[in-house]
Structures are given as C-alpha cells and as structure tokens.
C-alpha positions in Angstrom: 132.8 97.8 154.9 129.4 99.2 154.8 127.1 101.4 156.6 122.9 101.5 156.6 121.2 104.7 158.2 117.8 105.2 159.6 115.3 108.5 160.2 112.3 108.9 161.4 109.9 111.7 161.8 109.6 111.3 165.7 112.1 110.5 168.2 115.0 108.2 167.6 114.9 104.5 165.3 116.5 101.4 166.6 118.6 99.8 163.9 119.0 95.6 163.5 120.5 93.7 160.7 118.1 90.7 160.2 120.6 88.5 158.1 123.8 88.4 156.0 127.5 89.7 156.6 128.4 92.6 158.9 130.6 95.4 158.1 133.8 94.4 158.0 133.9 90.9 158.5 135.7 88.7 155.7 133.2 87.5 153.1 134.3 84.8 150.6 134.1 84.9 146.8 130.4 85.1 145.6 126.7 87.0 146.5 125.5 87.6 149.9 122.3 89.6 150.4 122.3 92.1 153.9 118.9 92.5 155.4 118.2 95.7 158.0 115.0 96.3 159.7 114.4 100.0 161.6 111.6 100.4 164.4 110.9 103.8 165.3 109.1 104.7 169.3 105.6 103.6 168.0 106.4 100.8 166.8 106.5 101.1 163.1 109.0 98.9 161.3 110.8 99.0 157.7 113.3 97.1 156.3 116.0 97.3 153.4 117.6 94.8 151.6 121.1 95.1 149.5 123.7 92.5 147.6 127.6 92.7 148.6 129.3 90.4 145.4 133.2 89.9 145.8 135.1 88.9 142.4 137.8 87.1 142.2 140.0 89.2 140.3 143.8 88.2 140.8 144.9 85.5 137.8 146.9 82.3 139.6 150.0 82.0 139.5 151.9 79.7 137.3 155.5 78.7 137.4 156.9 77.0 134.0 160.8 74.7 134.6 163.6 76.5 133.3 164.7 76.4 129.4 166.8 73.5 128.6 169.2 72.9 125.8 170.3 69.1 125.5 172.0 67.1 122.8 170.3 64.6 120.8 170.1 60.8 121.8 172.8 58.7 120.6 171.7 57.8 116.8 168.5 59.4 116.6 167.8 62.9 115.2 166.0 64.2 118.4 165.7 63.0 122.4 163.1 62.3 124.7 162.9 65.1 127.2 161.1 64.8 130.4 160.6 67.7 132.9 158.7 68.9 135.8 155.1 69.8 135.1 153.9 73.7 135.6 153.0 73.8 139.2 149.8 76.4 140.0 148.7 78.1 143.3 146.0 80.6 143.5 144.1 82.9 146.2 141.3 80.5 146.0 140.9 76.9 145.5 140.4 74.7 142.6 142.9 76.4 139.6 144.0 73.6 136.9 146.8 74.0 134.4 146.7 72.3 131.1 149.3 72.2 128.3 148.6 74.4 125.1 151.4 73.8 123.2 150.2 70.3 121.7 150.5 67.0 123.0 154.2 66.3 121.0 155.6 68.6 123.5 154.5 66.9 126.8 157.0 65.0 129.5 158.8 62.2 127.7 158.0 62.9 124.2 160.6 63.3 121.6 161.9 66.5 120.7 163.1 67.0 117.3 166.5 68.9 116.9 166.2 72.6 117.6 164.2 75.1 119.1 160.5 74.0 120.5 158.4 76.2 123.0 156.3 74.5 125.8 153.5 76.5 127.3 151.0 75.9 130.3 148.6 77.6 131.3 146.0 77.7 134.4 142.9 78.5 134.8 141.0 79.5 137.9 136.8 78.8 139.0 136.9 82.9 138.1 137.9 82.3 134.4 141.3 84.1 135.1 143.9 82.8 133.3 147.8 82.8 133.4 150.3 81.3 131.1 154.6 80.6 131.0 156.5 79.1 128.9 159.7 78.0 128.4 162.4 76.7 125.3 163.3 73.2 124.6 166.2 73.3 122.4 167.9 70.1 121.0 171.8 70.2 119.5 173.1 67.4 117.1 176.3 67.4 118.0 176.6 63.9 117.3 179.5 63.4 114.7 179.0 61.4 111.0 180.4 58.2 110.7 182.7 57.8 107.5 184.6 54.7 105.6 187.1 54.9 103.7 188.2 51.9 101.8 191.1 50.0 102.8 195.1 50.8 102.2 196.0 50.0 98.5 199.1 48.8 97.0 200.0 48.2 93.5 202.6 47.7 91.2 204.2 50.3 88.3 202.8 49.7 84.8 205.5 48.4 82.7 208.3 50.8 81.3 206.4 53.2 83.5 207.0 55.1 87.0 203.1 55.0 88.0 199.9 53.0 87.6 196.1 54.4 87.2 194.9 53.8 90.8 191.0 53.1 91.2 189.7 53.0 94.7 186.0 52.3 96.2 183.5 55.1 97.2 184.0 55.8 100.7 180.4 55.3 102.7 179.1 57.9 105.7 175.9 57.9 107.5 174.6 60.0 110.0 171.9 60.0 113.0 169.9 63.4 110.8 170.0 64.6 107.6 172.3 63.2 104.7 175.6 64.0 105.2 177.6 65.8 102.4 181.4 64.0 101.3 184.3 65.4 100.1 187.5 64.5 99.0 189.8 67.1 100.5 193.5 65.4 99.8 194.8 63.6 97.8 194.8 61.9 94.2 191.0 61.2 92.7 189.5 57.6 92.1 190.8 56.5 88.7 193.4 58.9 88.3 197.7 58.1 87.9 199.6 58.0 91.2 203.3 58.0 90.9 205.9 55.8 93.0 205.6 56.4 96.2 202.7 56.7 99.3 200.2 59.3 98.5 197.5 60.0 101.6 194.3 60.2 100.5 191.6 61.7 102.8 187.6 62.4 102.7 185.8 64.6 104.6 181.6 63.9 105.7 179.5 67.2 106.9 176.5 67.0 108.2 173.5 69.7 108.2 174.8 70.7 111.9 178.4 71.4 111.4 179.3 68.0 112.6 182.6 66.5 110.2 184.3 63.8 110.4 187.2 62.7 108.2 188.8 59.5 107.4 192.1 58.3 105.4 193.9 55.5 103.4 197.2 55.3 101.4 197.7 54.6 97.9 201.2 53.0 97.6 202.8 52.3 94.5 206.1 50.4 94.1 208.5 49.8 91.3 208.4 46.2 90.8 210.7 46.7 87.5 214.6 45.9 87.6 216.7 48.2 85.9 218.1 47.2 82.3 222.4 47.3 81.7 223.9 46.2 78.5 227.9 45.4 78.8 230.3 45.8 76.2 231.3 42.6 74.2 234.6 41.4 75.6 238.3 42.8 74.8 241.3 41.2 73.5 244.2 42.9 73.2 248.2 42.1 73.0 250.1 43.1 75.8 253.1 46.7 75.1 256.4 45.3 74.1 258.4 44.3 77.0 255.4 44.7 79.3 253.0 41.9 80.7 249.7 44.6 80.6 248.7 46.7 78.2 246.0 49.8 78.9 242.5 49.1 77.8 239.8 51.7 77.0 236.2 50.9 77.1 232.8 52.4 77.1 231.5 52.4 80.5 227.5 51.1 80.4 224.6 52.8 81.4 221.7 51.0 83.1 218.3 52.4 82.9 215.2 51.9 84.2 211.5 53.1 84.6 211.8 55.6 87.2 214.7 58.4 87.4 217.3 58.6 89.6 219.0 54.9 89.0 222.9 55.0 89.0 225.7 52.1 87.0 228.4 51.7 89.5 231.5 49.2 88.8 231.1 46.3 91.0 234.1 43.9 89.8 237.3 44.8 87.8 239.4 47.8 86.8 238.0 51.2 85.0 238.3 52.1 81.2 241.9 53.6 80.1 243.5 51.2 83.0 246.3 48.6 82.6 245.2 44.9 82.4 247.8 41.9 83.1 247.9 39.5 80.9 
C-alpha cells in the first residue's frame, strides 16, 4: 500500500497515476516503477515517479526421508540403500534441491557399515537456501562362519592310558573385518588327551560382536588287553582216608594300562578249598 499527495498554490489538483501498480493490488517478486501526474485549474502539470521492489524473503522448504538403520547385505560389509529423494516446494516457482553430502551417499549406492549423514539442500531464484538431513546407519549383524576339523579317534600309546592328540587349525571367515579365534574348551592341539571323549570347542568374534562357535570330539580308546600271569600248576596227594585234599594258592593279578581293571575267577574253585582227586 501506498499513497502520493498533491498541492497547489491555487484551487484544488486533479491526481492520475500514469503507469505501474496501484495501492494495494498484489505485485509479484521484482521492480515496478509508479508514475503520477497532478494538473492544477490552469492547466499546469507535474509528475513524480517512484520504484516499489518486493524480495523474496522466505527460504523453501525442504523435507529430507526419515533416518534409517538396516543390516548389511548378505556377505558384504555394507548394503545398497535406496530412498526417496528430498522433495522442495516454495512460495515462488523454480527452487532446485541438490545433494551436498557427496555423490557415495546418493539412492542406490553402497553404504558402508555404520553411521553416514545424507543432506539436501534447495535453493530458490532468491538465493535462499534450506537444508535437512537425515542418518543412514548400517548394522553387521551377520554372524562369522567357523570350521572345525572333523571328529578324531585314536588309539592309547602302548603301556599308556593316553595319546598326544594333534588336530588341524580350525578356519573362519567373515563378510567385514578379520575375525578373531579362540579356543574356549577343551584340550590344545598337540597336547595328551586321556581315555575317553573330550569336547573341544572354538569360538570366532568379529569386530561387531558377531561369534559364532563350533565343536569336534577327541576320542581316545584303550586298544590294549590286560596282562594275567597264572600260577604254575599243583600237585598234591590227597589227606589219609580222604579222596581231596585242601589246596592254597596265590590268586593272580591282571594289570593293564589304565586303572580300574579287576581279576575275577572264571572256572574252578578258590585258594584254601578242597580239590577231588
């Protein structure tokens, strides 16, 4: 709105506007010159000239897709990621929007794993400018994979009750970083198992927290018989009068390799009893 006055030094002036906008009618972004001319009773004129410039002074408005956290591609370190572009509206026509966060970071790019900002921004014909932005954020959840080597059985060393055991590495791999193995039970590679199963099991951790395990059995069996030695054999006359007469032996002892074995009589009578003839 604006408002142009005349005088004169006689009698009244009759006011015109000549060219550009009048007061209070919408006037687009940009210059518009008003022109006035004034005529007084006699016929005199004068005219008067001014600009009216309207700036466009409110930024557009940009709207960035929501923040995102996804879990890497299966066997990769990282996933493509595609989302829906900025979208951009202003009060007058023509803003663009452009990505400033570098071209790795566009729709259907690979995102490595963890955090990454994307940010837009528009520009209007004004040179206003708006921005958003919003987190890309990529999990490895993706477990190691782990080998262990097959189930091993062997034998006990001679006149022993165990064997030294040696076993292959185990292998792991993993879709990031190198993985770190453990052995978290059992014997070690090289080492003496005793007679029996022993589980042994590794563990692989990756640089995420990701860990898998895996396990095998080391089974050693007695493969030695037990030794006996037997008295040599008896003679002796039967007791006056009597067909038997008592007969005291030693009773053997078996032994073997590992503890525990027992000597049991299988045929015959015991020490101190009487034998027939």
């Amino acid at each position: 709105m604006y408002s142009v006055d005349a005088t004169d030094n006689c009698g009244s002036v009759t006011r015109r506007r000549v060219s550009g906008p009048a007061s209070s009618s919408f006037m687009g972004v940009g210059s518009d010159i008003v022109m006035y001319s004034a005529h007084d009773l006699s016929g005199n004129n004068a005219t008067c000239s001014f600009s009216i410039i309207v700036r466009d002074m409110e930024p557009p408005q940009i709207t960035c897709a929501s923040s995102m956290t996804l879990p890497t591609d299966v066997g990769v370190c990282g996933r493509v990621v595609t989302y829906t572009a900025a979208t951009v509206s202003d009060n007058c026509p023509g803003p663009q929007s452009q990505l400033s966060s570098g071209a790795n970071t566009v729709s259907g790019s690979s995102f490595s794993v963890g955090p990454t900002s994307v940010s837009f921004s528009a520009n209007d014909t004004a040179g206003q400018v708006s921005s958003c932005s919003f987190m890309v954020t990529i999990l490895d959840q993706e477990l190691p994979t782990l080998i262990c080597p097959a189930d091993i059985v062997a034998g006990s060393d001679a006149g022993a009750c165990n064997t030294q055991v040696s076993f292959g590495a185990v292998s792991s791999t993993d879709n990031c970083q190198q993985t770190q193995v453990s052995q978290i039970l059992g014997g070690v590679n090289n080492s003496v198992f005793t007679v029996g199963s022993s589980l042994i099991r590794y563990r692989s951790l990756d640089t995420s927290g990701n860990a898998q395990t895996c396990n095998f059995t080391v089974t050693v069996r007695d493969v030695q018989l037990p030794t006996i030695s037997c008295p040599a054999s008896i003679s002796v006359n039967a007791l006056t009068g009597q067909c038997v007469a008592p007969v005291s032996f030693v009773a053997p002892v078996g032994l073997d390799n590992c503890v525990g074995s027992s000597t049991s009589l299988t045929a015959g009578l015991p020490s101190g009893s009487s034998f027939g003839v």
